[in-house]
C-alpha positions in Angstrom: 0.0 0.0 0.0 1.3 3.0 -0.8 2.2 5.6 2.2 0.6 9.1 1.2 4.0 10.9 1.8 5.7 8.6 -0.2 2.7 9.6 -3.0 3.2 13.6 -2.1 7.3 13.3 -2.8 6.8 11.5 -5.8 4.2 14.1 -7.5 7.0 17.0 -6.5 9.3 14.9 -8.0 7.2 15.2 -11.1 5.9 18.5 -10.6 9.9 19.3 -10.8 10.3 17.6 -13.4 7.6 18.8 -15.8 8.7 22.3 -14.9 12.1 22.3 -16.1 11.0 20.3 -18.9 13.1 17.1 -18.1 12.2 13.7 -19.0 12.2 10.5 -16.9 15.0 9.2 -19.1 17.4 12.3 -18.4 16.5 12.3 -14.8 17.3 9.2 -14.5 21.1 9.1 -16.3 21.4 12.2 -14.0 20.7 10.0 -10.5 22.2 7.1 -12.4 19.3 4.8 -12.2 16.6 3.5 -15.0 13.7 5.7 -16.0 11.1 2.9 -14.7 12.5 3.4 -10.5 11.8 7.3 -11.9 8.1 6.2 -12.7 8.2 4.1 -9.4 8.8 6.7 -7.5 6.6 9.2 -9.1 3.3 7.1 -8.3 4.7 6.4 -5.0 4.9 2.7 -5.5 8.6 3.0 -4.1 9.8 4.8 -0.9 12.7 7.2 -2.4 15.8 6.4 -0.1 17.3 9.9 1.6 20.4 9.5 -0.2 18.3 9.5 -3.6 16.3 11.9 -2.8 19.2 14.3 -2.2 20.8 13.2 -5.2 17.2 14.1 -7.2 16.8 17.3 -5.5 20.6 18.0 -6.9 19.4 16.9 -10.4 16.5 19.1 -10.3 17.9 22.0 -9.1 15.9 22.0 -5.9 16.6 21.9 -2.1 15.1 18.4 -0.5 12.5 20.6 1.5 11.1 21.3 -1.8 9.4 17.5 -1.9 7.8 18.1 1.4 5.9 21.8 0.8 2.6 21.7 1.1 2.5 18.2 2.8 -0.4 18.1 5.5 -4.2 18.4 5.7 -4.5 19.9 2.9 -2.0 18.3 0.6 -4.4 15.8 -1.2 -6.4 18.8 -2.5 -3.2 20.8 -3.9 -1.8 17.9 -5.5 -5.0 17.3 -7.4 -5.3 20.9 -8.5 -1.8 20.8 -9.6 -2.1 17.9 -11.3 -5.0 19.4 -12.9 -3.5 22.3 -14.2 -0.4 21.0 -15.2 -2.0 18.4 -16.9 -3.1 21.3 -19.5 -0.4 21.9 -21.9 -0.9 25.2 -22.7 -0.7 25.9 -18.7 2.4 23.9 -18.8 4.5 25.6 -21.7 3.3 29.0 -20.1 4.4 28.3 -17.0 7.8 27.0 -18.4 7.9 30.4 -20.1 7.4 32.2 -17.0 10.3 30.8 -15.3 12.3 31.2 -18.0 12.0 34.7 -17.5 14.6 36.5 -16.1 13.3 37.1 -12.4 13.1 41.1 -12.1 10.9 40.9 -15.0 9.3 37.9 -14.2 8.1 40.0 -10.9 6.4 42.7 -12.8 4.4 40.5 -15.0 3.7 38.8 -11.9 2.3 42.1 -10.7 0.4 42.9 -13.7 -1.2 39.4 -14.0 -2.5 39.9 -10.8 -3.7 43.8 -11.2 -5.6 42.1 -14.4 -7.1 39.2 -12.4 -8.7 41.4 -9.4 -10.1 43.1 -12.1 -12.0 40.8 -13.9 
């Protein structure tokens, strides 16, 4: 059965993924393991060791914290919003492009997106 943090750390694992645009294959030659133990992990069907997850989080360009945000009551719901949205590729490739923006600009679109939303 799989352990619901095990499920949360996995879908940050892809969340990360996804957002740099990586695959599970390059992922994987990064950590130096098969792309399947990257799909494994990704459900949550395997526990990721610490050691593995700290050599992820150095593939992805994250700090290990990263997989635990927004773990707690109301994880579940995030994760399926997220998974939602990111599901959508149009939402995907925009927010690749956001981040791909360098981050002083980034800010004030930011800004103005927000301006535009409370006004609609």
């Amino acid at each position: 059965m799989k352990h619901p943090v095990d499920v949360h750390v996995g879908k940050r694992v892809r969340h990360r993924r996804w957002m740099i645009g990586m695959t599970q294959q390059q992922l994987a030659d990064k950590v130096g393991i098969k792309f399947q133990q990257i799909q494994k992990y990704e459900t949550g069907m395997n526990r990721i060791s610490a050691s593995r997850l700290w050599d992820i989080a150095d593939a992805l360009g994250v700090s290990i914290s990263f997989f635990f945000e927004g773990l707690g009551a109301e994880a579940p719901v995030i994760d399926e919003q997220m998974g939602d949205i990111l599901a959508d590729k149009e939402a995907l490739m925009l927010v690749r492009s956001y981040y791909a923006i360098p981050e002083a600009q980034r800010r004030r679109l930011f800004d103005l997106a927000k301006v535009l939303s409370d006004a609609a």
